[in-house]
N, C-alpha and C positions, 0 to 999 in steps of 0.2 A: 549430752553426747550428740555430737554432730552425725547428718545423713552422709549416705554416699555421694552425691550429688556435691552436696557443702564439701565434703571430704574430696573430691574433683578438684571440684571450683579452687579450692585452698591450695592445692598443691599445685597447679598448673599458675595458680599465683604466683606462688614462693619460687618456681622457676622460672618463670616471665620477670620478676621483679631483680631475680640472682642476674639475672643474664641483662638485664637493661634495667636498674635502680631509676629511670625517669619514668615509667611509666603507670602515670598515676590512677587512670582503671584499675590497674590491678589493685594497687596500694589501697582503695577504697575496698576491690574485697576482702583484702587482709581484715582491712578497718571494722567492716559488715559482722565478718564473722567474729573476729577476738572481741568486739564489744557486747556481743550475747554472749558471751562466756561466763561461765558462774564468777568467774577471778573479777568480774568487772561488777556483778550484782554484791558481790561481796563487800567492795572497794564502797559502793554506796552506801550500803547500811554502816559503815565505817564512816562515813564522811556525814552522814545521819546524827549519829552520836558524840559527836568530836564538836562540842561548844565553839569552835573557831569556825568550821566548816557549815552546820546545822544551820544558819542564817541565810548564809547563800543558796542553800539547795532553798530556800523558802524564798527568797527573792527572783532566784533563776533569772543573773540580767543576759540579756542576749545583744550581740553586737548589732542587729537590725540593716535595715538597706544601709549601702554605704557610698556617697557620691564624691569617688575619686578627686573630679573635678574643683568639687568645692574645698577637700581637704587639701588640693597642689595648692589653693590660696590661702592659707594660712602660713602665719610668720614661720620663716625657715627653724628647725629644730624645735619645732613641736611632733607630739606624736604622730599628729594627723600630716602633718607635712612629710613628715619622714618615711611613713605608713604608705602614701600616697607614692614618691618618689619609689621606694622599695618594690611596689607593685608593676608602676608602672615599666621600671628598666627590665624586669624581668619578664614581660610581657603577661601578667598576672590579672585574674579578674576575681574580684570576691562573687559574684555570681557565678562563675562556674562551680564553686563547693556543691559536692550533693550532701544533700542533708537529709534527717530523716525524718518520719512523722511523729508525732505523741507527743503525750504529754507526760510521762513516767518522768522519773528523776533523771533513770539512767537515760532517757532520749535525750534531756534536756543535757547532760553530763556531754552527751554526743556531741550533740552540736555546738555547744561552745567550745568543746576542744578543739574542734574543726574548721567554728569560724574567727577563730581567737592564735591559730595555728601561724599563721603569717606577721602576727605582732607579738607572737615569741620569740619569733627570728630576729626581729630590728627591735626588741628590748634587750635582746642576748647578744647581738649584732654577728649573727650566724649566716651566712649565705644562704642558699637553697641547690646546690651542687652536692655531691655525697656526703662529703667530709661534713659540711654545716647540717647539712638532715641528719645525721649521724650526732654530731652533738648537740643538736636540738632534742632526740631523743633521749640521748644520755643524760642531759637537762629532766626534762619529762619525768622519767625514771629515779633520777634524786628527790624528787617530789612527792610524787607519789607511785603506788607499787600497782599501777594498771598494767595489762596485757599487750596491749598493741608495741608501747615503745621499746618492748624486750624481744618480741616478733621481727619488727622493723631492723633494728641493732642488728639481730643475729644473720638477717638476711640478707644484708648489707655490706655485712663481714663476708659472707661467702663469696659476693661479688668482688672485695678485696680482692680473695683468694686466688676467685678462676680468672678475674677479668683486669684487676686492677693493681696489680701485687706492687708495684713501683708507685703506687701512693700509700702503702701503709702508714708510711709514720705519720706523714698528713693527718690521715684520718682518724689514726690510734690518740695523736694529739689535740684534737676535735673532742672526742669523745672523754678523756680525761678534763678539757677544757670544760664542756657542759656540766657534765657530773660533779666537778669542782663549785664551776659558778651557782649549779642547783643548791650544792649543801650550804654554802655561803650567805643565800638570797634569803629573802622572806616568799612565800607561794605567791607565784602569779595567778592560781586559780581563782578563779570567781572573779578575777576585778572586772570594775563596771567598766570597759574598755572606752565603748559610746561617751563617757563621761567625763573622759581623759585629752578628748581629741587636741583644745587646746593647751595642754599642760605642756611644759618646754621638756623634752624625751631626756636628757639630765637629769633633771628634777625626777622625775619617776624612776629613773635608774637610782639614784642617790635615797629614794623613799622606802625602792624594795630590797637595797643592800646589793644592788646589782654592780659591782668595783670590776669592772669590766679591766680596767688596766691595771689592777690590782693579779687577779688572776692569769689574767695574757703573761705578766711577768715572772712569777709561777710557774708556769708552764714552759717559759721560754727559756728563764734561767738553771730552773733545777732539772728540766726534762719531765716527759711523761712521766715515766714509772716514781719521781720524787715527789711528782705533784699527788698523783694516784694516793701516795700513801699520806698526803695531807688532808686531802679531801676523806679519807678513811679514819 
């Protein structure tokens, strides 16, 4: 059970985040708090057990310093090039991520969610403007059954509601888009990202069952609510 204090901090979040979805301070306390939540110590001992996952938490690869620079000279459509490019137009630094300390499973769980967050985007080929964090999440969430991205979603939608009501369908289409392309794929968790730098970004879409124009057409042709009920 969270303090009063945490219980502050959290909702003065949730309003700061409803009223301006860019502001990623806050979003890091959402992060802070939902990731000490029992739903996330649970989601480990789950991933503990699970023969597919149990490797990974034992290897724990982390994506380690990352020098922009060297990845913009690599052959155009590799990951590292693309990764690189993606950052850069956005005016992105993988050094700014806050990360946390320890060495528990779930710290570890942390920070690679977080530093592995930005090459979710340009493997799913999501923006970072609402609609694309919105179905990055919705992604997330097909995956696996953490806290944060159902947090995130909901709070996002409110800012729909009060701030942005003339993108719904945008965004409602974003979020079917993820969810679709999550149940579709194989797990992006745990891959050794560092590993990958120069794999041509294809290739790994095509490894992880990632049919990006597979589902885009999905989505485009039959409408959200048709796609909704495929991915279901």
């Amino acid at each position: 059970m969270i303090g009063p204090i945490q219980a502050f901090r959290a909702a003065r979040a949730i309003v700061r985040v409803t009223l301006d979805p860019t502001q990623l301070d806050e979003v890091f306390v959402l992060a802070d708090l939902s990731e000490e939540s029992p739903k996330l110590h649970a989601l480990v001992e789950e991933l503990r057990a699970d023969p597919a996952y149990a490797p990974i938490l034992r290897a724990k690869p982390r994506l380690g310093a990352v020098d922009l620079d060297a990845l913009s000279r690599l052959p155009e459509g590799t990951v590292g090039h693309a990764y690189a490019r993606f950052m850069r137009e956005r005016g992105l630094e993988h050094e700014d991520l806050l990360l946390v300390d320890g060495e528990r499973d779930v710290d570890w769980l942390r920070n690679h969610m977080r530093e592995t967050h930005d090459l979710w985007h340009v493997a799913t080929g999501f923006d970072t403007d609402v609609a694309g964090e919105l179905g990055v999440q919705a992604f997330y969430l097909s995956q696996f059954d953490g806290p944060l991205p159902i947090l995130l979603l909901a709070i996002r939608m409110l800012n729909t509601l009060f701030r942005a009501n003339d993108d719904t369908d945008r965004r409602m289409a974003a979020i079917v888009r993820g969810w679709l392309l999550g149940r579709r794929s194989r797990s992006l968790f745990g891959l050794a990202w560092a590993e990958r730098w120069e794999q041509p970004l294809e290739a790994l879409r095509r490894e992880l069952a990632l049919d990006l124009d597979a589902v885009d057409a999905i989505v485009a042709e039959r409408g959200p609510e048709a796609a909704l009920s495929e991915a279901a």
